[in-house]
DSSP file (Angstrom, degrees, kcal/mol; ACC not computed):
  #  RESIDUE AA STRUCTURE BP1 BP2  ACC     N-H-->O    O-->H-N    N-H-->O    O-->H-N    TCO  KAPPA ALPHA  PHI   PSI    X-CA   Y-CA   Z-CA
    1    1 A X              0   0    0      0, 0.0     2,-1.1     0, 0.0     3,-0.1   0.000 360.0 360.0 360.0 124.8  101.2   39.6  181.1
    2    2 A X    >   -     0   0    0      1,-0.1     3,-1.7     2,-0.0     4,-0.1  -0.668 360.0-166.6 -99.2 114.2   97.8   39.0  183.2
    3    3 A X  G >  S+     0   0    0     -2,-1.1     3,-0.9     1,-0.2    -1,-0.1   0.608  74.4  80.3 -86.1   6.9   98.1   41.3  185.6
    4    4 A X  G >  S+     0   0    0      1,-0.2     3,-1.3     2,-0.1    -1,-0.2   0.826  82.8  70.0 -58.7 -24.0   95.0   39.3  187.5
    5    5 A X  G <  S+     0   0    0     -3,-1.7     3,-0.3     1,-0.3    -1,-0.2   0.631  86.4  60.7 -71.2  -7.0   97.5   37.0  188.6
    6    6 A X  G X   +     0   0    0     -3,-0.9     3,-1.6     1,-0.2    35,-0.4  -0.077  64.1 131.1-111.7  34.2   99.1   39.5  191.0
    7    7 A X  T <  S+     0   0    0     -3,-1.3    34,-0.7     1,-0.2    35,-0.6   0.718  70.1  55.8 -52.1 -18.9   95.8   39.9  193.0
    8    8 A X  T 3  S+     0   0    0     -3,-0.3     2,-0.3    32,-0.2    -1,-0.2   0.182  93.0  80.1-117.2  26.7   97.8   39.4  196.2
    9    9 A X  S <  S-     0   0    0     -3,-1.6    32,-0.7    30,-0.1    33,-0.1  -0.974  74.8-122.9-142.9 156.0  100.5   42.3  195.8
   10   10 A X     >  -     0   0    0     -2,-0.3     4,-0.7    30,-0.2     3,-0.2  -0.194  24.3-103.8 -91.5 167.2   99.9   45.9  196.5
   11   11 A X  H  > S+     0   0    0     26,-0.4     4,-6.4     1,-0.3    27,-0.1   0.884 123.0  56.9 -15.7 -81.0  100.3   49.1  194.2
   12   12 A X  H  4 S+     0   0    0     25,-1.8    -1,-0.3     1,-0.3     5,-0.1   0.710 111.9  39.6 -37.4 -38.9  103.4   50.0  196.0
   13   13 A X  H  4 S+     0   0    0     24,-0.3     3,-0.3    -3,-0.2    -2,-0.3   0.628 126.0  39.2-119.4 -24.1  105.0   46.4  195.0
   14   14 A X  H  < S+     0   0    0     -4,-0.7     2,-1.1     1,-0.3    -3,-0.2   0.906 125.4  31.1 -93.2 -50.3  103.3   46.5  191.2
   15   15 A X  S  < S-     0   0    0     -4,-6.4    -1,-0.3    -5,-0.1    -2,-0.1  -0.576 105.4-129.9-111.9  81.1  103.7   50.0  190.2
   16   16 A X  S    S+     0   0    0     -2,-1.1     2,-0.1    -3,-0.3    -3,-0.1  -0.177  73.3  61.0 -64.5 167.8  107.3   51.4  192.1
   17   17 A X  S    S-     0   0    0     -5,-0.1     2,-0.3     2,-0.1    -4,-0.1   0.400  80.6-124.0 -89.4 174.2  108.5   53.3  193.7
   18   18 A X        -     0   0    0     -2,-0.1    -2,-0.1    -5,-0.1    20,-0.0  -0.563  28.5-110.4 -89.3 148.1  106.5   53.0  196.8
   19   19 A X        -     0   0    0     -2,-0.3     2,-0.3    15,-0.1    -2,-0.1   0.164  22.2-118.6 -47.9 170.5  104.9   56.1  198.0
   20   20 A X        -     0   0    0      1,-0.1     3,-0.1     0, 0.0     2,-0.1  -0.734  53.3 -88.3 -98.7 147.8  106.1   58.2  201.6
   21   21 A X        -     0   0    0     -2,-0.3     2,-0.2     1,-0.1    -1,-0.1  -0.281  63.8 -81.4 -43.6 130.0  103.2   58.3  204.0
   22   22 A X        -     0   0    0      9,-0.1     4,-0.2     8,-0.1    -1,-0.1  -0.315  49.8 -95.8 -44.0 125.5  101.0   61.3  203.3
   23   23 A X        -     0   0    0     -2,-0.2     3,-0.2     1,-0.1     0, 0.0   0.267  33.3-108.8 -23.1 169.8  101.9   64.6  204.5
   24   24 A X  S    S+     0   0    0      1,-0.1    -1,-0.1     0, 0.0    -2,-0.1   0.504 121.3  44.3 -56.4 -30.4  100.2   66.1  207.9
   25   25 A X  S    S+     0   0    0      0, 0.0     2,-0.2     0, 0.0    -1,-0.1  -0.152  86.5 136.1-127.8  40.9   98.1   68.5  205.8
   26   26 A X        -     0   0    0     -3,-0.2    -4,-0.0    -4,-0.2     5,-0.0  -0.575  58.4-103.3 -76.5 149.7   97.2   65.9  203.4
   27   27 A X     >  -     0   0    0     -2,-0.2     4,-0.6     1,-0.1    -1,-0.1  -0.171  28.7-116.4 -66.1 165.7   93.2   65.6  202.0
   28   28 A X  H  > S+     0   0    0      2,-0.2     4,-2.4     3,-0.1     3,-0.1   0.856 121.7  63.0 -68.1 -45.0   91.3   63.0  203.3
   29   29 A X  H  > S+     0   0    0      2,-0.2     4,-1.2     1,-0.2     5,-0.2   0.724 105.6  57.4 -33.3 -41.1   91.4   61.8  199.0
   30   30 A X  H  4 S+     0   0    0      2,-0.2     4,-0.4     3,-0.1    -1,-0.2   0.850 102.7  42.3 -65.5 -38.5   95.2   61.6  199.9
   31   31 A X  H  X S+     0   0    0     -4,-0.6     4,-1.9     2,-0.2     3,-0.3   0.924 115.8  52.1 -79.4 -41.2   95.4   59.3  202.7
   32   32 A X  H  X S+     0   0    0     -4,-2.4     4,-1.7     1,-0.3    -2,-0.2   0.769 112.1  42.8 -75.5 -19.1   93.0   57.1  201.0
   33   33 A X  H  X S+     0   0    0     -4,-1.2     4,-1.0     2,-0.2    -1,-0.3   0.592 114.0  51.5 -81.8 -24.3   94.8   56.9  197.7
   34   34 A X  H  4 S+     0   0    0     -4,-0.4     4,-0.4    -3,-0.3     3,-0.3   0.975 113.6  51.3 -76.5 -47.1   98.2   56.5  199.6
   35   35 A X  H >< S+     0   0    0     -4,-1.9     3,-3.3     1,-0.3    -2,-0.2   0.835 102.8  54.2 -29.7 -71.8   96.2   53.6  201.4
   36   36 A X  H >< S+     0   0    0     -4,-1.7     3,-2.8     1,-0.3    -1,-0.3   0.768  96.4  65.9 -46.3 -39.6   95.0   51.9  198.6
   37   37 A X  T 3< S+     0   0    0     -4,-1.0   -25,-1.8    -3,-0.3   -26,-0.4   0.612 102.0  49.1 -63.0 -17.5   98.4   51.7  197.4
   38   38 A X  T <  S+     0   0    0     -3,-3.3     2,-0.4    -4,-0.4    -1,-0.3   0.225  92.5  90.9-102.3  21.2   99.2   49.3  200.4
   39   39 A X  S <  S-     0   0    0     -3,-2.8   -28,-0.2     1,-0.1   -30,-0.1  -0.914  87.5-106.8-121.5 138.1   96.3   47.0  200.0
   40   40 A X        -     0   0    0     -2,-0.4   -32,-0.2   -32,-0.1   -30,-0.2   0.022  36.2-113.0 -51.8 165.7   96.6   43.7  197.8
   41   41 A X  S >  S+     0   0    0    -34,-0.7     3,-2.7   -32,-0.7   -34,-0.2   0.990 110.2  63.8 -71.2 -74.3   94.5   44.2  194.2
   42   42 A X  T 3  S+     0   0    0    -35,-0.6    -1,-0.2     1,-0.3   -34,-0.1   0.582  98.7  48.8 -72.5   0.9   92.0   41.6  195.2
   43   43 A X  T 3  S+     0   0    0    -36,-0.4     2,-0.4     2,-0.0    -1,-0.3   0.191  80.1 114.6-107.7  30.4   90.6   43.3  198.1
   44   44 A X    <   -     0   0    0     -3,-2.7     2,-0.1    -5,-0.1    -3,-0.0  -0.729  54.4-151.7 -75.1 134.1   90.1   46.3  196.4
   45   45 A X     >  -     0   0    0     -2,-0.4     4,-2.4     1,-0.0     2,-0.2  -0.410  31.9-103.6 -78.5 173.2   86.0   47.4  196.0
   46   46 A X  T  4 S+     0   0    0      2,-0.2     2,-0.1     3,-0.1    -2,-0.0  -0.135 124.5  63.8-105.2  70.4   84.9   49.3  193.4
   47   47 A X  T >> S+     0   0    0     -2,-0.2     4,-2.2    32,-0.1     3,-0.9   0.360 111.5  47.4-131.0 -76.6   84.5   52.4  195.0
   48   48 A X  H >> S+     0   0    0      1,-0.3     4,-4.4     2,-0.2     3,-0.7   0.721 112.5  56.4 -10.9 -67.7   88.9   51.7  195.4
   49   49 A X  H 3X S+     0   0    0     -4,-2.4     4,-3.3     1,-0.3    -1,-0.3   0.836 113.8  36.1 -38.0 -74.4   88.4   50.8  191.6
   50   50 A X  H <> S+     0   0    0     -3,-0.9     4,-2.3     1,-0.3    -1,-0.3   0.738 112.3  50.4 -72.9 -21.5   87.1   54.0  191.1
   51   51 A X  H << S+     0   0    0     -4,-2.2     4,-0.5    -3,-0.7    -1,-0.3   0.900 112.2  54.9 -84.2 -21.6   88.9   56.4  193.3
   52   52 A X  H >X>S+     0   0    0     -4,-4.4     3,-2.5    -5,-0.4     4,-2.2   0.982 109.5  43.5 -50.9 -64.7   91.9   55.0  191.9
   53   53 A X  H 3<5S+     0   0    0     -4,-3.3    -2,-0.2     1,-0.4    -3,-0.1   0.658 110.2  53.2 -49.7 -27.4   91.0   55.6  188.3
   54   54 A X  T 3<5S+     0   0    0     -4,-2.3    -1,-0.4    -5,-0.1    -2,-0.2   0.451 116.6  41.4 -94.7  -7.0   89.6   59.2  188.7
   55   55 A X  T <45S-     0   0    0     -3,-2.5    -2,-0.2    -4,-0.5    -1,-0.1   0.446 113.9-127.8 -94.5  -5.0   93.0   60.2  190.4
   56   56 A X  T  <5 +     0   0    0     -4,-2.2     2,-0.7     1,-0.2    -3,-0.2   0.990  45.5 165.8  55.8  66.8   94.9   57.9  187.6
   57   57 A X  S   <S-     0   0    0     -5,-1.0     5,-0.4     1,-0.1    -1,-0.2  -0.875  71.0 -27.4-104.8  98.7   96.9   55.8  190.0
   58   58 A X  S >> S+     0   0    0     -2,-0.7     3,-5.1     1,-0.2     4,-1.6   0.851  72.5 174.7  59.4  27.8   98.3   53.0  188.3
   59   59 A X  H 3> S+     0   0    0      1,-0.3     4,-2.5     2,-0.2     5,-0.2   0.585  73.4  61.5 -56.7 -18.2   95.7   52.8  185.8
   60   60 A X  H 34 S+     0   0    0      2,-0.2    -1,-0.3     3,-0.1     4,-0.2   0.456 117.8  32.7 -93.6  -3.6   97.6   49.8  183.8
   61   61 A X  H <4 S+     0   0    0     -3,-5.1     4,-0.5    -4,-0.2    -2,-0.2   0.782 123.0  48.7-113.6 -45.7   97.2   47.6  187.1
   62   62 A X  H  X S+     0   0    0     -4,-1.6     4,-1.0    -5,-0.4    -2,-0.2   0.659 105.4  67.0 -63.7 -25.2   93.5   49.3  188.3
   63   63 A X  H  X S+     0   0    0     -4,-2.5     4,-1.6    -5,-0.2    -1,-0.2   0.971  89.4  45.7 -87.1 -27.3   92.3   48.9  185.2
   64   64 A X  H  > S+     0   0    0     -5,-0.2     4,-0.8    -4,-0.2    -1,-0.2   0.832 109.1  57.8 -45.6 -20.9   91.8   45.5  184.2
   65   65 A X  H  > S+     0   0    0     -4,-0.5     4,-1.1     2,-0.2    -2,-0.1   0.907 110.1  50.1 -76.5 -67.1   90.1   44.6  187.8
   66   66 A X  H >X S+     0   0    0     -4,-1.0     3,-0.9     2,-0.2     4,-0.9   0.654 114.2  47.6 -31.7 -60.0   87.1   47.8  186.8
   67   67 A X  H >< S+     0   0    0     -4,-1.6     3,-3.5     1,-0.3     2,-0.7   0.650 105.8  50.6 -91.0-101.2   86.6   46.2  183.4
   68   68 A X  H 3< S+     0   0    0     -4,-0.8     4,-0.4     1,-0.4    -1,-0.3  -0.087 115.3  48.1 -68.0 -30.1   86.2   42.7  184.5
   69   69 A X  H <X S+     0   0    0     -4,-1.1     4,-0.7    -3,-0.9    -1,-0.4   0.620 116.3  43.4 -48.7 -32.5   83.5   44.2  186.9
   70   70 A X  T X< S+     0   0    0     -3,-3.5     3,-1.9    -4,-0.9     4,-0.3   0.947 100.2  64.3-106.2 -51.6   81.9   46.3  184.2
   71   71 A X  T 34 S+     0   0    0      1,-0.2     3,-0.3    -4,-0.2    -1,-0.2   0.861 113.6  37.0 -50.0 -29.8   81.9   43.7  181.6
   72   72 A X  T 34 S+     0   0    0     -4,-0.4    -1,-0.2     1,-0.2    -2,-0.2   0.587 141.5  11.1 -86.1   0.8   79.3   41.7  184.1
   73   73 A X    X<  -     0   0    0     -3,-1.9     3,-3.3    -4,-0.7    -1,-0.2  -0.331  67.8-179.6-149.6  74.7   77.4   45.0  185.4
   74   74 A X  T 3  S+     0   0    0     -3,-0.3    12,-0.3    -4,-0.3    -1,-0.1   0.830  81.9  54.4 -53.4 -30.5   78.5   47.7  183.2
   75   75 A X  T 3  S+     0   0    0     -5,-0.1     8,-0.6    10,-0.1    -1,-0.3   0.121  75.0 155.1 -98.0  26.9   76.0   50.2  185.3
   76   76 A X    <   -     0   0    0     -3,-3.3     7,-3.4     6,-0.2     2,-0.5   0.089  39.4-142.9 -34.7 175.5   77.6   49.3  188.9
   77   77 A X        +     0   0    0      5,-0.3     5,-0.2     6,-0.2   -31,-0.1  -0.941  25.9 176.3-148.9 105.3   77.1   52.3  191.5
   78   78 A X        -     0   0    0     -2,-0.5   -30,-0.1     3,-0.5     4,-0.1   0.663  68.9 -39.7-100.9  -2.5   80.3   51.9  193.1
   79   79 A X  S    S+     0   0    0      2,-0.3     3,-0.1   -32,-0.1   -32,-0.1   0.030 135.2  30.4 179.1 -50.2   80.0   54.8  195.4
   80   80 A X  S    S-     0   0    0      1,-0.2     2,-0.4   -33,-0.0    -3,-0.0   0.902 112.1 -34.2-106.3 -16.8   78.4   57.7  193.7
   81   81 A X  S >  S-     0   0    0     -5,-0.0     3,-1.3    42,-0.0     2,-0.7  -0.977  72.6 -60.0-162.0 175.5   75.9   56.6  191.0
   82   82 A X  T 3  S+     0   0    0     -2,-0.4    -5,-0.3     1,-0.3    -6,-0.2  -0.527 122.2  16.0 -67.3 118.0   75.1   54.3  188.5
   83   83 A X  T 3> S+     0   0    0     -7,-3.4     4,-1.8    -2,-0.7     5,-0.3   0.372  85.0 121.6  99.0 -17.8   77.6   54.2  185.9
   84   84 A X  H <> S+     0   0    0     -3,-1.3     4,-0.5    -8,-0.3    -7,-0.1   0.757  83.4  45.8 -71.1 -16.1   80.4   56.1  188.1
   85   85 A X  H >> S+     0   0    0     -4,-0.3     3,-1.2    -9,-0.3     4,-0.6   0.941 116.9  53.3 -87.0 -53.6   83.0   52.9  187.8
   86   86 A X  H 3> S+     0   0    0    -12,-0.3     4,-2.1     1,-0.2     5,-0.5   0.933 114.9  38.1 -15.9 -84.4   81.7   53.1  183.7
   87   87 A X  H 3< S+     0   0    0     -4,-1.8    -1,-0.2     2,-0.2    -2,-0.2   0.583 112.3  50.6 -64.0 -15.6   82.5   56.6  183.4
   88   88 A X  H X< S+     0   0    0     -3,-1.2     3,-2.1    -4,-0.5     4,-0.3   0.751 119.3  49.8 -85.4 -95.5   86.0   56.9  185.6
   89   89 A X  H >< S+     0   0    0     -4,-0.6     3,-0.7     1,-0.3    -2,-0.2   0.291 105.5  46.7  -8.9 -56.2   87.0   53.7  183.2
   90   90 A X  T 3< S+     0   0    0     -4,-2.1    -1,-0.3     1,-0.3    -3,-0.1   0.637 111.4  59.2 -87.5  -7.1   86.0   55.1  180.0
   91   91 A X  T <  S+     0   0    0     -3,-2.1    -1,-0.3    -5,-0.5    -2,-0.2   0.646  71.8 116.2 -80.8 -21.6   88.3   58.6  181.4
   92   92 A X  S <  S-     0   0    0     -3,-0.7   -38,-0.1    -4,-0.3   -39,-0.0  -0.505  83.4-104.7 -80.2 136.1   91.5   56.6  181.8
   93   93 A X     >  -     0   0    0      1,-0.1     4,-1.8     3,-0.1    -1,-0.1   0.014  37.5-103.3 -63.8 169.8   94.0   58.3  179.0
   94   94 A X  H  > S+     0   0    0      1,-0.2     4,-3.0     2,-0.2     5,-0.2   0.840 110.0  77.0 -66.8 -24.2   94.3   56.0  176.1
   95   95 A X  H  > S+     0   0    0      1,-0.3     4,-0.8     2,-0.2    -1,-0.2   0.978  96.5  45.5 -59.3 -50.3   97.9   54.7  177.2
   96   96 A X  H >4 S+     0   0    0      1,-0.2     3,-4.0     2,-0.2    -1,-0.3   0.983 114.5  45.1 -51.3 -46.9   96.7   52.7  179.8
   97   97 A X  H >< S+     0   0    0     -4,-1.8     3,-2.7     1,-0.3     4,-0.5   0.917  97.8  78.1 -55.8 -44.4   93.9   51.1  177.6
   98   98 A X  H 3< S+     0   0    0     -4,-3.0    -1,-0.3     1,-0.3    -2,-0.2   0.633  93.8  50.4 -38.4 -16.8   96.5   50.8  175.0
   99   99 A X  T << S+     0   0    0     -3,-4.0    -1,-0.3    -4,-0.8    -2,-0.2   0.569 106.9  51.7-108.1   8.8   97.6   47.9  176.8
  100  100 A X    X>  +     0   0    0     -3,-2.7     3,-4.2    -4,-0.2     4,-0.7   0.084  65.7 156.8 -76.1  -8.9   94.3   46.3  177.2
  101  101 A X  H 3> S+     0   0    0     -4,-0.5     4,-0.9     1,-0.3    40,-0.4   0.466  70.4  39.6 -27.8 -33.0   93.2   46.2  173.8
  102  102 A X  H 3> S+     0   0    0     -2,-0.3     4,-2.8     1,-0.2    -1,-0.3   0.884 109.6  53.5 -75.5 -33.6   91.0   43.6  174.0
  103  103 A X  H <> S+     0   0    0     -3,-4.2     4,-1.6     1,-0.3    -1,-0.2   0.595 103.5  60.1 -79.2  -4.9   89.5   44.1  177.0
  104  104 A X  H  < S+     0   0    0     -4,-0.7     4,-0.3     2,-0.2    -1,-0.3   0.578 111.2  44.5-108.7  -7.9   88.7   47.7  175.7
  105  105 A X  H  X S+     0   0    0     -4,-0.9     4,-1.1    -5,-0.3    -2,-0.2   0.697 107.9  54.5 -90.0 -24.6   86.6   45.9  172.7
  106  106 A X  H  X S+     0   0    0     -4,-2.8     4,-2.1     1,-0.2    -2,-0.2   0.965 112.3  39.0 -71.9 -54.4   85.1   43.8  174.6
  107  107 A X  H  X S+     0   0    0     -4,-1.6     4,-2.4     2,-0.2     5,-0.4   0.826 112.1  63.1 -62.5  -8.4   83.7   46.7  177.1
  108  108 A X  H >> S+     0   0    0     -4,-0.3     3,-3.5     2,-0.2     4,-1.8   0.862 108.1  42.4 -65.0 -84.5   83.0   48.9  173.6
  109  109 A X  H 3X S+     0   0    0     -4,-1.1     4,-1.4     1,-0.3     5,-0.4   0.666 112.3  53.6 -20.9 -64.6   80.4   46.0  172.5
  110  110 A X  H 3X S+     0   0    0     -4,-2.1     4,-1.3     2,-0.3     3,-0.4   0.815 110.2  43.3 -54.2 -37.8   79.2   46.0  175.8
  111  111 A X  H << S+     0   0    0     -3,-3.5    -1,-0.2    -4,-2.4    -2,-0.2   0.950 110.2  60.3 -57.2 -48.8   78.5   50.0  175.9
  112  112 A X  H  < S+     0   0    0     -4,-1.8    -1,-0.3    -5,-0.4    -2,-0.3   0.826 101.8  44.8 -56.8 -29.6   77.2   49.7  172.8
  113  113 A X  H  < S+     0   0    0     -4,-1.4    -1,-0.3    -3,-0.4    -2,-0.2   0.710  85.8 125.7 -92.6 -30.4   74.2   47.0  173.7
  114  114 A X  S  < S-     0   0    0     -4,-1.3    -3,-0.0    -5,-0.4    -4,-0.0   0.053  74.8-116.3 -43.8 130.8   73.7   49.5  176.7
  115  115 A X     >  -     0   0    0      1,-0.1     4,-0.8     2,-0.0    -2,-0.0  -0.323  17.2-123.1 -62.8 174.7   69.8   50.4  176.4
  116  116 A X  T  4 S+     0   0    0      2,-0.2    -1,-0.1     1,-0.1    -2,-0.1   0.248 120.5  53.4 -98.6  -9.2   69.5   54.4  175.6
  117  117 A X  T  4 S+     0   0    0      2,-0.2    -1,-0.1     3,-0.1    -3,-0.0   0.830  97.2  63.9-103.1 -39.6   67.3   54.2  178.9
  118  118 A X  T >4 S+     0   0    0      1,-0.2     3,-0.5     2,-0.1    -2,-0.2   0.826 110.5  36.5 -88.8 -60.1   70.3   52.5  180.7
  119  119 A X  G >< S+     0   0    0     -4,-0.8     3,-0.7     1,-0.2     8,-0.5   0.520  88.8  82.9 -91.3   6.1   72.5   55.8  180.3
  120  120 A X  G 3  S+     0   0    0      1,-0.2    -1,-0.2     6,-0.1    -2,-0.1   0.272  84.2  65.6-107.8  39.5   70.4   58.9  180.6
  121  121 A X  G <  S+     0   0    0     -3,-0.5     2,-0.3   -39,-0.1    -1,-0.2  -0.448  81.5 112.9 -88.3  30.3   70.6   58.7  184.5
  122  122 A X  S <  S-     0   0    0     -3,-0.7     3,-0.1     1,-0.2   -39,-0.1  -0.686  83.2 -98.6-101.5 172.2   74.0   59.4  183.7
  123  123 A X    >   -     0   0    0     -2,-0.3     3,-1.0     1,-0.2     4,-0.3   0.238  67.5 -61.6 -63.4-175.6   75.6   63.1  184.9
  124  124 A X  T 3  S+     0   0    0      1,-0.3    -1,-0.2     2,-0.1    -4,-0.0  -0.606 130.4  10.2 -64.2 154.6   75.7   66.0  182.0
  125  125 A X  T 3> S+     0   0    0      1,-0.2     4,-1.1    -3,-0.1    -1,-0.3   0.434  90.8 116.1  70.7  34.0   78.1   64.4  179.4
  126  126 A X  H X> S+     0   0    0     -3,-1.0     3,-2.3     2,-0.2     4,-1.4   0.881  77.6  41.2-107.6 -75.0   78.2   61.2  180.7
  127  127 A X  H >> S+     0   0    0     -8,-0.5     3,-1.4     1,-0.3     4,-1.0   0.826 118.7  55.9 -38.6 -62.9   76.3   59.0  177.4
  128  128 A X  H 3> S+     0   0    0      1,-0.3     4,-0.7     2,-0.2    -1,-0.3   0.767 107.7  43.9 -52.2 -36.8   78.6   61.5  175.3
  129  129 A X  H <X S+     0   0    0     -3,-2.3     4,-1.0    -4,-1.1    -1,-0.3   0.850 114.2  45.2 -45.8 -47.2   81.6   60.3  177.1
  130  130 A X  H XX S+     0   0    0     -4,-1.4     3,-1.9    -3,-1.4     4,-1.0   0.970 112.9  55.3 -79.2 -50.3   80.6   56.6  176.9
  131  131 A X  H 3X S+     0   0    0     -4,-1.0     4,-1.3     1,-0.3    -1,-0.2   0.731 112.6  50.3 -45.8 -28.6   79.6   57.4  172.4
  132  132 A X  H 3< S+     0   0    0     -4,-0.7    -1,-0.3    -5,-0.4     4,-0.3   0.848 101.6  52.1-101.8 -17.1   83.0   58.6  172.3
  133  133 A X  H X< S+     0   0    0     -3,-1.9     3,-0.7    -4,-1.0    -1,-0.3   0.758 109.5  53.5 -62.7 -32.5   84.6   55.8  173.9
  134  134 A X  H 3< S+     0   0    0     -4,-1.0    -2,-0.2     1,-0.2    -3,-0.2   0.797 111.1  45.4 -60.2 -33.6   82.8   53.3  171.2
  135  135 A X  T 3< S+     0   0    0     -4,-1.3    -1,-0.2   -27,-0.1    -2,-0.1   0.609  82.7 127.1 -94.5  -5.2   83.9   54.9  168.5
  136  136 A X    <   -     0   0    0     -3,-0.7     2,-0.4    -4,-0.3    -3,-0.1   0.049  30.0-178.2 -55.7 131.4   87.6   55.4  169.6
  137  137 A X  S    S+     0   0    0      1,-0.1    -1,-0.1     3,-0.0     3,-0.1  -0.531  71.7  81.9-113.5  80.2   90.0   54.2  166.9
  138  138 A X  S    S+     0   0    0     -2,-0.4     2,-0.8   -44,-0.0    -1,-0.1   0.183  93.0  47.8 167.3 -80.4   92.9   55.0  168.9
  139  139 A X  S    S+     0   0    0    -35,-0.1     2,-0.3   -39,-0.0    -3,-0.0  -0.636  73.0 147.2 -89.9  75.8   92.5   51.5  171.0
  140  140 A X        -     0   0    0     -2,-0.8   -39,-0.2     1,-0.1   -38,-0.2  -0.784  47.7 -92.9-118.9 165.9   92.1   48.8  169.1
  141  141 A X        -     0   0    0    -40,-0.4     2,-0.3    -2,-0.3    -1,-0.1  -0.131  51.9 -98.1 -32.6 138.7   93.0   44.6  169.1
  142  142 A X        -     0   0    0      1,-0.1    -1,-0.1     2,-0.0     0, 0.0  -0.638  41.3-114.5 -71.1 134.2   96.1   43.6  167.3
  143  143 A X              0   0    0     -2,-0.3    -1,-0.1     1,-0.1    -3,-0.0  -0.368 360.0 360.0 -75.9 150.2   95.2   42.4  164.0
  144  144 A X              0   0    0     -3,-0.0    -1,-0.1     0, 0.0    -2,-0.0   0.688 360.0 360.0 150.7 360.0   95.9   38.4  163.5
């Protein structure tokens, strides 16, 4: 299934059931992830991208849009640094990615060509993160 095709349905309508409105004493991080969840995929940014992906919201729908951004700028700044869309991505548990397989070899190659220069503006552990994501054998292509 290409779940690109569904750019013009919400969170709530892809991944059910749909949320309740946030509590009264809800975070500001709460409302805005309850938000996202009522706004179509293709008007998501990637700072959405990413605040989805570090709260693991629907990561099978949110990820494909992040990697189709990071395969053409793999060091986006979607909101806090360089690399932060990279580094939420390469954090999403393996299930989701398991259903990407391809798309999660195509962004391995890509990490891999990453200059050494490219990632050490990254946070403490951040190049380790991305080394351990290249090597993962865990997520791979269906052989064929």
């Amino acid at each position: 299934m290409n779940r690109l095709l569904h750019l013009d349905r919400t969170l709530d309508e892809l991944d059910p059931p749909r949320w309740a409105p946030p509590g009264a004493d809800a975070t500001r991080l709460a409302r805005r992830v309850h938000e996202l969840r009522r706004i179509p995929l293709g008007a998501f940014t990637p700072a959405d991208l990413r605040t989805l992906l570090t709260q693991q919201v629907a990561p099978t729908h949110v990820l494909p849009l992040a990697v189709r951004l990071l395969l053409q700028e793999p060091m986006l700044d979607a909101y806090f640094y360089e690399g932060d869309l990279l580094l939420a991505a390469v954090d999403t548990p393996v299930a989701a990615w398991a259903l990407i397989p391809d798309l999660a070899a195509q962004l391995r190659a890509v990490i891999a060509a990453l200059p050494e220069t490219a990632v050490a503006g990254l946070p403490d552990g951040g190049a380790e993160k991305l080394d351990h994501f290249v090597a993962r054998a865990d997520i791979a292509p269906p052989m064929g």
